[in-house]
N, C-alpha and C positions, 0 to 999 in steps of 0.2 A: 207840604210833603214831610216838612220835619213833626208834625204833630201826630200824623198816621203814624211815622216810626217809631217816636215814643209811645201812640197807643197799643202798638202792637206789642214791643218791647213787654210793656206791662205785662199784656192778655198772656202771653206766653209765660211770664213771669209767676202770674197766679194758676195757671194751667199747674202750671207743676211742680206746683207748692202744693196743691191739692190729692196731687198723685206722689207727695211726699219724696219728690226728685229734686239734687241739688239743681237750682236754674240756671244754677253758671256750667251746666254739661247736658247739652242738650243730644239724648238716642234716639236712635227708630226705636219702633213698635217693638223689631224680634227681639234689638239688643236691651231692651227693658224688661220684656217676657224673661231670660236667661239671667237677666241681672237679678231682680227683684221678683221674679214667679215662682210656680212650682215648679217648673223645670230649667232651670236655676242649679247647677252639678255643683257638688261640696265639694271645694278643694281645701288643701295644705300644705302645711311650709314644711321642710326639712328644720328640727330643732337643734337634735344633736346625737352621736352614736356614741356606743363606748365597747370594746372586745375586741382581740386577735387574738389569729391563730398561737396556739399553746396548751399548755393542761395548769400552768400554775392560775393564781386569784388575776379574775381579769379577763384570765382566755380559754378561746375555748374551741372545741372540737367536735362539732356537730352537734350546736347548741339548738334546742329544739322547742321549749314554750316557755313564755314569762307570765306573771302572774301579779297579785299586788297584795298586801298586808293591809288590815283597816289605816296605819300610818305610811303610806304611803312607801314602803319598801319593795323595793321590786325582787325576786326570785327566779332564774333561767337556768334550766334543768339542761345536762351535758349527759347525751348519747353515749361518746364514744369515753370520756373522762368516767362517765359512771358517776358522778357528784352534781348536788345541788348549790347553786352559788345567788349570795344575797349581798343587795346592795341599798345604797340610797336612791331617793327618785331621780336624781340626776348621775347617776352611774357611780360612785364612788364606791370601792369594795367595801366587803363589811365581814362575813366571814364565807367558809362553805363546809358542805360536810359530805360524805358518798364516797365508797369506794367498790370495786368488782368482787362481786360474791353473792349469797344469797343469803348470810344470815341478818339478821336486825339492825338496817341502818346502812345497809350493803345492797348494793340494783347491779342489775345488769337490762342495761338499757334504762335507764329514768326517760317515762317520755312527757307525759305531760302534768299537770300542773293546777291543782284545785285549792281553794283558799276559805276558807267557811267566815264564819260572822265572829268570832271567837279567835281567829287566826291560828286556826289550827291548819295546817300543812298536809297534804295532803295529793302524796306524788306517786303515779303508774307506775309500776315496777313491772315492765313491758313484757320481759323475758323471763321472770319469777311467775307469771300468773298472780299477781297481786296488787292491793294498794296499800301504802306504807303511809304511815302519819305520822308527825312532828310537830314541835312548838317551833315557834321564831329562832330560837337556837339552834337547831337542827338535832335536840334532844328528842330519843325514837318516842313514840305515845304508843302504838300500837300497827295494827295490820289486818288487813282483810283480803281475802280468797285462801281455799283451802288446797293450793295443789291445781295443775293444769286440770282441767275437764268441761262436763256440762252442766253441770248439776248446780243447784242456787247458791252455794257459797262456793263456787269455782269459776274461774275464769279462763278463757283463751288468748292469750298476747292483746291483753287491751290496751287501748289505745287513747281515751279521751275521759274526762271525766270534768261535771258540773256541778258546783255545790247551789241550791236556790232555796229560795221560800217554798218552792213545791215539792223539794226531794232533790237527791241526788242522783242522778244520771251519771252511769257509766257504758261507753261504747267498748262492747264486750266484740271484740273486733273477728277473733278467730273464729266463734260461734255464731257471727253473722246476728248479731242481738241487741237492742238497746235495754240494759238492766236499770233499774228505778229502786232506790234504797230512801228507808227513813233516816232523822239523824243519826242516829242509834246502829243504823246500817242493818238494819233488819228488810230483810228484799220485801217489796210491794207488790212490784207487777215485771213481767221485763216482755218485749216483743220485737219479733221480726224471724226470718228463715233467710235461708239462703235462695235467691233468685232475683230476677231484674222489673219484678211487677210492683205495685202498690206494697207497702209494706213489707218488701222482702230488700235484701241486701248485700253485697257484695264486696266486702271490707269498708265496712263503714266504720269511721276512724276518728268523725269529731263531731261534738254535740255539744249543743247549746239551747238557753232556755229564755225566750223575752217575757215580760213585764206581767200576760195575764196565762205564761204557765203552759205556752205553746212550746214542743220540742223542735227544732232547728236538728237534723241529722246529717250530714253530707258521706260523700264516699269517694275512696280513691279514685275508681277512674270511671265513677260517673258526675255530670256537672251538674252546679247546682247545689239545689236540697229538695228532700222529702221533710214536710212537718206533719206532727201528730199534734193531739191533745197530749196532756200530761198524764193520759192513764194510756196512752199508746197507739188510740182512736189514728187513721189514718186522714188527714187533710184536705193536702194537695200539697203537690210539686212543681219544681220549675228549676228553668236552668238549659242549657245548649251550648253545646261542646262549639268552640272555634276562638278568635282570633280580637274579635270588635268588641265593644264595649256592651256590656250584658251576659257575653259566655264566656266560658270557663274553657281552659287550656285544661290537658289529663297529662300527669295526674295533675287531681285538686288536689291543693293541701289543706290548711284546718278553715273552722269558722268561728265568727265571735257575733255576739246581738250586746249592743251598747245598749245605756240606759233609754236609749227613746226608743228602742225597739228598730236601730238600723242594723241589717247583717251583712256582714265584711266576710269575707271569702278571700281564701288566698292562691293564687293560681301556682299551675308549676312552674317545673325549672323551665321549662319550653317556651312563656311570656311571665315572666315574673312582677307581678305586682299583688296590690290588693283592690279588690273591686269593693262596693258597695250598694248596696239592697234594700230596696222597703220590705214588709214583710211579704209584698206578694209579688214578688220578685224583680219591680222596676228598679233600673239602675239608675244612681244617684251618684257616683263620681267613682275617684279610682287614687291609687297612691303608688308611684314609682314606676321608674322607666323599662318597659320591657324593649330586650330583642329585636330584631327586622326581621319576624318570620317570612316575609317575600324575599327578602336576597341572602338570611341567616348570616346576616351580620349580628356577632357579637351572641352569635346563640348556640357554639360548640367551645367545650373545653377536655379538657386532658380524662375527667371524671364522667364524661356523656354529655348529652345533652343540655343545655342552659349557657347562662353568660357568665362572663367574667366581669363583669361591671361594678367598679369599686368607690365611682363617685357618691358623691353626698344623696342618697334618694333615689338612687340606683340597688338592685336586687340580687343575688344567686342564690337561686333556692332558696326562696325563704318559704319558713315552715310555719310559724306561727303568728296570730296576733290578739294583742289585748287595748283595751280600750280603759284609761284610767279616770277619774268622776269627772276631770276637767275637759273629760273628750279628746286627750292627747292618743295617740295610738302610735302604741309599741309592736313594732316589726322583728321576729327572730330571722336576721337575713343569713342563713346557715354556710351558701356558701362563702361568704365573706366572713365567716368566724364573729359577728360580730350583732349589738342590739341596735337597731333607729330607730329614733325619736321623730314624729310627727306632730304638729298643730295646728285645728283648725282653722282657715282662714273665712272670715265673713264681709262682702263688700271690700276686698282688696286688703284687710289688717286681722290679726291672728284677734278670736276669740277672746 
């Protein structure tokens, strides 16, 4: 008897050594499939956050998208401040610049947040009809759109913008549009109307671009995305409104496609987190705690709807995210006044 159990010890021993499992932790079938398969959900740690409510360096008031310098500096643009504020990659202040107005170097509303190859700057001026560009100083460079309107160098309270190897995409939000510019900002193509069918739109508010040049476009209060080709060709879409893992709470907020081509979606104030996407819309894991939409605990506050939830990895309102080369993801959690820091985790240890 003792030599059966040392043989079997073995068998089992090389079993799964073969299927390249520690043998000193032996799973079932499902909990190896979830471990080591493809459906296997990506999680992450809480790293670390940095922001409160205020208007001096630091804090902030309805901070709304971060962004990143080829050296690793982070940038998070302030709504209600009217300034753009720069730090280090682990939160240390560095300077800022923006104040309320319209002329050069002055927003009203700064919303989101582009960063080219060159680290040229390059921030929504939401409520000017324009976009404003800067060096890393926060020294003006220049401006584009000509006055609110329709017309190719005019914009409607936009709202999103993408600098890529294919062009630059701006979600021309007012006019129901995605515009497409060279570097040079000379307009290419731009496409969409207003309505709820294939290629049309209904405040669409953030766009993004993956790997071979595919448009990622989302909208306010529809879930999801619609993707194009890069000259505006219509796809396919995907996305449903609810509660469970895969759809989207209304409103959505923005969207981001990391370098492998996964896209991060951020829900509203109603279940606050951020979901994650292959490109053809399967779900792949999720970041921060939302709400008890069944008993609305933790999902009203003084401002409407959403939580107050202020621990470490917990959300209110959060607006934006960005994804840095190391696959960290940065969370603008708005209503907490403040930035989180995320890290990959692989097999139980961060990335």
């Amino acid at each position: 008897m003792q030599k059966k159990g040392v043989l079997i010890i073995v068998l089992v021993g090389l079993t799964l050594s073969l299927i390249n499992v520690n043998p000193h932790v032996i799973i079932g079938s499902e909990s190896l499939k979830k471990t080591y398969g493809q459906d296997a959900q990506l999680k992450y740690r809480f790293v670390e956050k940095w922001g409160s409510s205020g208007s001096g360096p630091s804090h902030f008031t309805r901070p709304h998208d971060v962004a990143f310098d080829s050296k690793g500096n982070v940038y998070v643009s302030e709504r209600e401040n009217n300034n753009v504020q720069k730090f280090t990659h682990n939160g240390t202040f560095l300077k800022m610049w923006g104040s309320k107005g319209s002329g050069n170097g002055q927003f009203s509303i700064p919303y989101s947040i582009g960063i080219d190859s060159q680290d040229k700057i390059y921030v929504v001026d939401r409520e000017n009809h324009r976009i404003q560009i800067f060096d890393t100083n926060g020294t003006f460079i220049g401006k584009v759109g000509n006055g609110r309107g329709h017309g190719d160098n005019q914009f409607d309270r936009p709202e999103d913008i993408v600098l890529s190897p294919f062009g630059i995409f701006v979600a021309d939000t007012g006019n129901n549009r995605i515009m497409k510019f060279d570097n040079n900002f000379t307009l290419i193509d731009k496409w969409g109307t207003k309505g709820t069918g294939d290629g049309k739109f209904i405040h669409p508010h953030a766009v993004d671009v993956d790997s071979k040049g595919n448009v990622y476009v989302g909208q306010l209060n529809e879930p999801g995305v619609q993707v194009f080709d890069s000259s505006g060709k219509f796809l396919k879409k995907w996305g449903s409104i609810g509660t469970g893992d895969g759809q989207s709470s209304i409103p959505q907020e923005h969207i981001a496609v990391d370098s492998k081509d996964r896209v991060y979606i951020v829900d509203g104030a109603s279940n606050p987190r951020v979901q994650i996407f292959d490109t053809n819309g399967k779900f792949l894991g999720k970041i921060g705690t939302p709400c008890k939409m069944a008993t609305g605990e933790g999902c009203t506050d003084s401002d409407g709807p959403g939580p107050l939830e202020k621990g470490d990895g917990q959300f209110s309102k959060p607006e934006h995210v960005s994804i840095d080369s190391d696959g960290n993801v940065f969370v603008v959690d708005r209503g907490n006044q403040r930035v989180q820091v995320f890290a990959p985790i692989t097999n139980g240890s961060s990335q």
